[in-house]
C-alpha positions in Angstrom: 190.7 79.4 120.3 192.0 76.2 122.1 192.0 74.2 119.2 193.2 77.0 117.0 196.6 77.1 119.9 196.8 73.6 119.8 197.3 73.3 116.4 200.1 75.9 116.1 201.9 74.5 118.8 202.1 71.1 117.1 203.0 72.7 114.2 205.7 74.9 116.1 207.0 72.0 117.7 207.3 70.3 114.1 208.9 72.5 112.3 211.5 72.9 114.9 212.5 69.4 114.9 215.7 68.7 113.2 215.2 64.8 113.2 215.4 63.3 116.5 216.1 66.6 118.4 214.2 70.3 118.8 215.6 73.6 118.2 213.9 76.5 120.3 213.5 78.3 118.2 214.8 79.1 114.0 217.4 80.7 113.9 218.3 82.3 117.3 219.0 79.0 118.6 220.2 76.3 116.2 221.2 73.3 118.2 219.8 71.2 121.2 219.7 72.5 124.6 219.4 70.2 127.8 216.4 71.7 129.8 214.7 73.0 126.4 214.7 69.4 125.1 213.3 67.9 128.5 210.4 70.3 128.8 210.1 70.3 124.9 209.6 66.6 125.2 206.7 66.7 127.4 205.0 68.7 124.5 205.4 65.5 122.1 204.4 63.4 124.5 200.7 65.1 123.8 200.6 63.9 120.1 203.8 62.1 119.5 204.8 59.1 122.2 207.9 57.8 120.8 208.9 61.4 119.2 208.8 62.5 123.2 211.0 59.9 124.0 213.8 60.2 120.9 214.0 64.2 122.3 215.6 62.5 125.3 217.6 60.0 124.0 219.3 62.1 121.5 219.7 64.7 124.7 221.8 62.1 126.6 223.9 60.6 123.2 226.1 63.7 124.4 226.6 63.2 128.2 230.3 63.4 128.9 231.7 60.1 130.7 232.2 61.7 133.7 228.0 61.9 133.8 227.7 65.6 132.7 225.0 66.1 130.4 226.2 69.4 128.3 223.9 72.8 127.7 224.2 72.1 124.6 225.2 69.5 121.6 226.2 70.9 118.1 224.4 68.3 116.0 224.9 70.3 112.8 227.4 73.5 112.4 225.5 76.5 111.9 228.1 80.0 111.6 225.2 81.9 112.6 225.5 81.0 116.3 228.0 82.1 118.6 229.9 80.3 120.7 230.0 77.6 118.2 231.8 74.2 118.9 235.3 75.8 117.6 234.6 78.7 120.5 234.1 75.6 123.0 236.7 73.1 121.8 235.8 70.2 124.1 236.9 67.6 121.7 233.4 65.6 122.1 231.6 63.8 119.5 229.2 64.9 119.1 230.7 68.5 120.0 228.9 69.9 123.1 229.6 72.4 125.3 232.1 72.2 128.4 228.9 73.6 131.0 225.5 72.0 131.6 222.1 73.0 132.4 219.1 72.8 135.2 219.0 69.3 136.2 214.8 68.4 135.1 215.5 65.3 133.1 214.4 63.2 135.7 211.3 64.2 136.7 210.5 64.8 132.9 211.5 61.3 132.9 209.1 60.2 135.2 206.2 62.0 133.9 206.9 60.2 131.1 207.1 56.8 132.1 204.0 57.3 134.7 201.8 58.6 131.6 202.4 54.9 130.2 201.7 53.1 133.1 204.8 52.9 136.0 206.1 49.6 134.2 209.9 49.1 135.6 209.9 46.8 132.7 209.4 49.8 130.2 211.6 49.2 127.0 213.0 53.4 127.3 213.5 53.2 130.9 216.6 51.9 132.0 219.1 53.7 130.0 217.7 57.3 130.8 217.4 56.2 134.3 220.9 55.3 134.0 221.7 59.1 132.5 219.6 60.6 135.0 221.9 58.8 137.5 225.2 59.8 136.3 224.0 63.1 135.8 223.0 63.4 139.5 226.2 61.6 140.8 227.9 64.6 138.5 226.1 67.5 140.6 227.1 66.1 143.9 230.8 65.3 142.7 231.5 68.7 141.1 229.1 71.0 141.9 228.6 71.2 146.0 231.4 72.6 147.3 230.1 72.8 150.6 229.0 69.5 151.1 225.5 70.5 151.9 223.9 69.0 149.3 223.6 72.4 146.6 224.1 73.1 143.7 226.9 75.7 142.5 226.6 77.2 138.9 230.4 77.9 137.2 228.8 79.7 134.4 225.9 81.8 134.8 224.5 80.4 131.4 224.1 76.7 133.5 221.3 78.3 135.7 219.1 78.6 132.5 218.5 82.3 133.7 221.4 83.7 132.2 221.4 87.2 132.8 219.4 87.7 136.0 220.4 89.9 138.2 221.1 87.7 140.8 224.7 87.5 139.3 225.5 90.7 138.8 227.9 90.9 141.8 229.8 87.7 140.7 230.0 88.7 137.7 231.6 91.9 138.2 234.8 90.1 139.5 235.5 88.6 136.0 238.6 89.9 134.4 237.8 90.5 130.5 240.7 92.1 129.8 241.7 89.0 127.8 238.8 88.1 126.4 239.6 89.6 122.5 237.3 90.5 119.5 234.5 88.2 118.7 231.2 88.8 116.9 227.5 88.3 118.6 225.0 86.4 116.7 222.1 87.0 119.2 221.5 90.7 118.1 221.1 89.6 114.6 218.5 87.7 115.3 215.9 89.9 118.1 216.1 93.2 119.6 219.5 93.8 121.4 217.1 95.9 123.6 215.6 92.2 125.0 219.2 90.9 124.8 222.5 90.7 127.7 224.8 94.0 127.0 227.7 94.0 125.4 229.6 94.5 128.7 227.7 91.2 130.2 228.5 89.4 127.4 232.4 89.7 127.5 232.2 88.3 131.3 230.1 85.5 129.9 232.6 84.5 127.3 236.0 85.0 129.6 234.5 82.2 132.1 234.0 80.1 129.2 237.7 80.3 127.8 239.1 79.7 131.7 237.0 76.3 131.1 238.6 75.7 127.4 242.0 76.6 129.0 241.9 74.6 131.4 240.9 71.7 128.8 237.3 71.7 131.0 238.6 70.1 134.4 235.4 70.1 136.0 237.4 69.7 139.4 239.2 73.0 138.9 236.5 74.9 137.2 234.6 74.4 140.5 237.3 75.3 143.0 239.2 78.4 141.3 237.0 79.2 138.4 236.0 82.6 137.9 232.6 82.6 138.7 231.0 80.5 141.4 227.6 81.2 142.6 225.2 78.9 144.7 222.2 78.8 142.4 218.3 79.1 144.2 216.9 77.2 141.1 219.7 74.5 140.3 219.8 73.4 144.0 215.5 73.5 143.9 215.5 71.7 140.9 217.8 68.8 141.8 216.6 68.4 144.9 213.0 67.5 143.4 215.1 65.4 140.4 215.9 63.8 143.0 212.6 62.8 144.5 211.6 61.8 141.0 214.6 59.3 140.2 214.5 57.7 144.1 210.6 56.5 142.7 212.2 55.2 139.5 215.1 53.6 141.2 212.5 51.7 143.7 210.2 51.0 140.9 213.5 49.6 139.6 214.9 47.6 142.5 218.1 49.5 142.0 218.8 49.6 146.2 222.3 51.0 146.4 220.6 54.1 144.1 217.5 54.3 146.6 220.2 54.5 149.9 221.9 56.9 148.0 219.5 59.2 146.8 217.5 58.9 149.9 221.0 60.1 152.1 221.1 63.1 149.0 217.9 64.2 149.5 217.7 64.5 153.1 221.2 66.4 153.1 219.7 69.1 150.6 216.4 69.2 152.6 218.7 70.2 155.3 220.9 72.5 153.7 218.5 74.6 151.7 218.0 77.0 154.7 221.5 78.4 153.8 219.5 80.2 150.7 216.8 81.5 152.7 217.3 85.1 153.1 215.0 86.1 156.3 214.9 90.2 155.0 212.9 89.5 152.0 210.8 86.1 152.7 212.4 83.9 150.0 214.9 81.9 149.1 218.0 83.6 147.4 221.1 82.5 145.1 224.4 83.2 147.4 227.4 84.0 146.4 229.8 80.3 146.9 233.0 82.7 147.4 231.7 85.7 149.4 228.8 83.8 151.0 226.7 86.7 150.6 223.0 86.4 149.3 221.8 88.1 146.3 218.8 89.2 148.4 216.9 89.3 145.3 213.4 87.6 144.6 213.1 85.6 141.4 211.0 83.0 139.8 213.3 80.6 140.9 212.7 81.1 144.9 209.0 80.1 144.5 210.7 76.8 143.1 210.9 75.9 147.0 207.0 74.6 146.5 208.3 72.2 143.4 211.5 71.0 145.8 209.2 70.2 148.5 210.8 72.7 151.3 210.4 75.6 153.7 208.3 75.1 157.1 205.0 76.4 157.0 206.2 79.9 158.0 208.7 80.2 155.2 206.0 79.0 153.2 203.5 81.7 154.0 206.2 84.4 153.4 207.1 83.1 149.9 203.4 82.8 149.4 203.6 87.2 150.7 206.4 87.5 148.1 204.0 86.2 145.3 200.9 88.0 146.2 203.6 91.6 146.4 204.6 91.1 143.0 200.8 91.0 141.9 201.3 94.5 142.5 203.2 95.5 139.8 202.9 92.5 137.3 199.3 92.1 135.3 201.0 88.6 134.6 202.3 86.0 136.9 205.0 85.0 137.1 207.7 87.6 136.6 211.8 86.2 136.5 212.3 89.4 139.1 210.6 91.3 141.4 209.8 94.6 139.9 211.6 97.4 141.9 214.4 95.2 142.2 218.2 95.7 140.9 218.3 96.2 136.9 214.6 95.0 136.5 213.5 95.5 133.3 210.0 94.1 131.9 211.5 92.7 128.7 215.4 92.1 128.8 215.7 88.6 129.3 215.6 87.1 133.0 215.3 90.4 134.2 211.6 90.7 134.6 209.9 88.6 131.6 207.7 86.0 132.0 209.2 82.2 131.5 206.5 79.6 130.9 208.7 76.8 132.3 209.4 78.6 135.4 205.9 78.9 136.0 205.0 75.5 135.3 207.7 73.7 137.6 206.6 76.9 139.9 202.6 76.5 139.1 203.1 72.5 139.6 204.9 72.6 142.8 202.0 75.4 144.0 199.3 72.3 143.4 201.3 69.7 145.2 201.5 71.9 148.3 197.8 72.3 148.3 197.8 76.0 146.8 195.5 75.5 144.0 194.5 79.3 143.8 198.0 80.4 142.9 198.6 77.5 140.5 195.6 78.5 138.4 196.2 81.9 138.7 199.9 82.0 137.3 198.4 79.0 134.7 195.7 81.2 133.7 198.1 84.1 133.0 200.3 82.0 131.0 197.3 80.9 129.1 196.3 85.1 128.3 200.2 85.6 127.5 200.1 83.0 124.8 196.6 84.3 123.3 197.7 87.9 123.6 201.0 87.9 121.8 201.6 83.9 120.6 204.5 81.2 121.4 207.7 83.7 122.3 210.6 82.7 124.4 209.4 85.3 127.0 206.6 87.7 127.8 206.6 91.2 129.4 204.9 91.1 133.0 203.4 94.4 132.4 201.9 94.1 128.6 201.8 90.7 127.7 204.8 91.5 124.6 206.1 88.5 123.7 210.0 88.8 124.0 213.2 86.9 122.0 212.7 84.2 119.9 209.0 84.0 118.2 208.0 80.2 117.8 209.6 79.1 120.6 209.5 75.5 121.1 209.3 74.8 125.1 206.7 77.7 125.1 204.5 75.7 122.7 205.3 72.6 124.5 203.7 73.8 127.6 200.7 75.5 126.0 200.2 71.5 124.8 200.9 70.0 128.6 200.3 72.2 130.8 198.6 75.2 129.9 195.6 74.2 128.2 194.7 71.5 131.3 194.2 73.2 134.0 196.3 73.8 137.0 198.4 71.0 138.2 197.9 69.4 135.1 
């Protein structure tokens, strides 16, 4: 059976590449995404060395000059996708997007270079580092408006979890009422039952024309744009970027980058108690305008484990959160606690299982020492994948795959993570 998965993942993951980058998926998802390319690359790494390292080089031929690295860069046009580069109209070449996308690069970019021996002298290194950098810098310039060393999302579709309840509040506030006719590609393609609404969608597009029409001022997006939401699984996820690119930078000699990030890290060590919402035992996404927390646990809180934080306490109430929703899911891990707002098994980040959420989740578990829950939420993902194949996303209750079949990063982490073992 393990060779039999192998094989399909490497063949997923090569009839997805469109020469130097990887779709998700056919179809649904033409171009190159940021966090899909990072985790997709750790998949080549398995079988393909320098094909791991081209995903991320061709990833950061699109950061923006200010250091953003975009959600995603139209290599090709494709009309079958909406919002296409016209919708966007950042004026980039290539054409990208005006948002970006869960900062992982780095510590993808470690992984890499550690699997090949920790040289500083490594010929790929230095410019990703340099990316990985600018990116960072980015975050801290734009995106923490409170100075506490966060992240804040401008668009829900930066957080990676784009329709999770968690922004339903923030959302709400969006005017639409100038949003106009536009047609959906994303129906055409799966089950509109799996899929946002209608009514979520035409908040998702009016925060992304108050970016085009404000020719994508990343300094007034973040102080008066429409939507602005401290996100649980951004801030985890740079904080342990972080981490990653201090070791590169010392491996490096790069000093002023080591100060730097060292002062970063310890600011968002301290500040990630603002998420933690005592009533439910977890960390929450809060909202950056009302300052109230979603209250909600998701995937994302258990990210706490990956970002290295929480006292022991905190840690043994996350660790209660996980073990409740083993109550209601047959597989680990679900993207929201069942019972909770809008939860639904298999609509997107509502409730279905994401196999990159449970590895940086599942990875974080067997750094901290809990090697019983890392195996357990590995070993689900490895019955998800023989029960229903390489989907975007799996019920939590039945094991369905959900969206896009094929789905690159899902076969990526069948190839390095899955399969190992947990903490792999």
């Amino acid at each position: 059976m393990s060779a039999d998965l192998d094989t399909r993942a490497i063949a997923i993951l090569r009839r997805n590449d469109r020469g130097g980058y990887t779709v998700p998926t056919h179809g649904l998802y033409p171009f190159q995404w940021n966090w899909d390319s990072a985790f997709v690359a750790l998949g080549f790494a398995e079988f393909d060395r320098d094909r791991a390292w081209t995903e991320i080089e061709t990833l950061v031929s699109g950061q923006w000059d200010d250091g953003m690295i975009p959600h995603i860069i139209f290599h090709r046009d494709d009309p079958g996708y909406f919002p296409g580069p016209g919708v966007w109209a950042t004026g980039r070449t290539p054409p990208t997007s005006g948002i970006t996308q869960p900062p992982v690069l780095a510590t993808v970019l470690r992984r890499l270079w550690e699997q090949e021996g920790s040289d500083p002298a490594h010929p790929r290194l230095r410019r990703l580092y340099d990316a990985c950098l600018a990116s960072h810098r980015w975050f801290h310039r734009f995106r923490d408006p409170m100075g506490n060393g966060l992240v804040m999302a401008t668009h829900n579709w930066e957080t990676g979890r784009d329709n999770s309840s968690e922004w339903d509040d923030a959302l709400a506030r969006v005017d639409t009422s100038g949003v106009g006719t536009y047609q959906r590609r994303d129906t055409g393609h799966v089950d509109a039952a799996m899929r946002p609404t209608a009514a979520e969608y035409d908040r998702y597009v009016a925060i992304l024309q108050f970016g085009r029409d404000c020719g994508w001022d990343h300094r007034r997006i973040a102080d008066a744009g429409p939507f602005r939401v401290v996100d649980v699984g951004m801030s985890m996820e740079l904080l342990r970027a972080n981490r990653d690119l201090l070791v590169l930078a010392t491996a490096l000699g790069d000093a002023a980058a080591v100060a730097e990030l060292t002062a970063r890290i310890a600011l968002s060590t301290a500040g990630i108690d603002w998420l933690w919402n005592d009533e439910v035992g977890a960390y929450c996404s809060r909202d950056a305008t009302t300052h109230v927390s979603s209250g909600l646990v998701t995937s994302a809180s258990f990210l706490a484990f990956y970002a290295g934080v929480g006292s022991p306490a905190q840690r043994q109430r996350l660790l209660a959160a996980l073990d409740r929703m083993t109550r209601s899911a047959v597989y680990l891990l679900p993207s929201l606690e069942a019972g909770s707002r809008a939860y639904d098994h298999q609509r997107y980040w509502r409730g279905p299982v994401w196999l990159v959420v449970s590895y940086m989740v599942a990875e974080g578990l067997a750094e901290a020492g809990e090697t019983g829950w890392a195996e357990r939420i590995r070993a689900d993902s490895a019955r998800l994948i023989a029960t229903s194949g390489f989907y975007e996303s799996f019920s939590p209750e039945t094991a369905a795959g959900s969206g896009g079949p094929d789905f690159s990063w899902t076969a990526a982490m069948w190839l390095a993570w899955v399969r190992k073992g947990a903490g792999a």
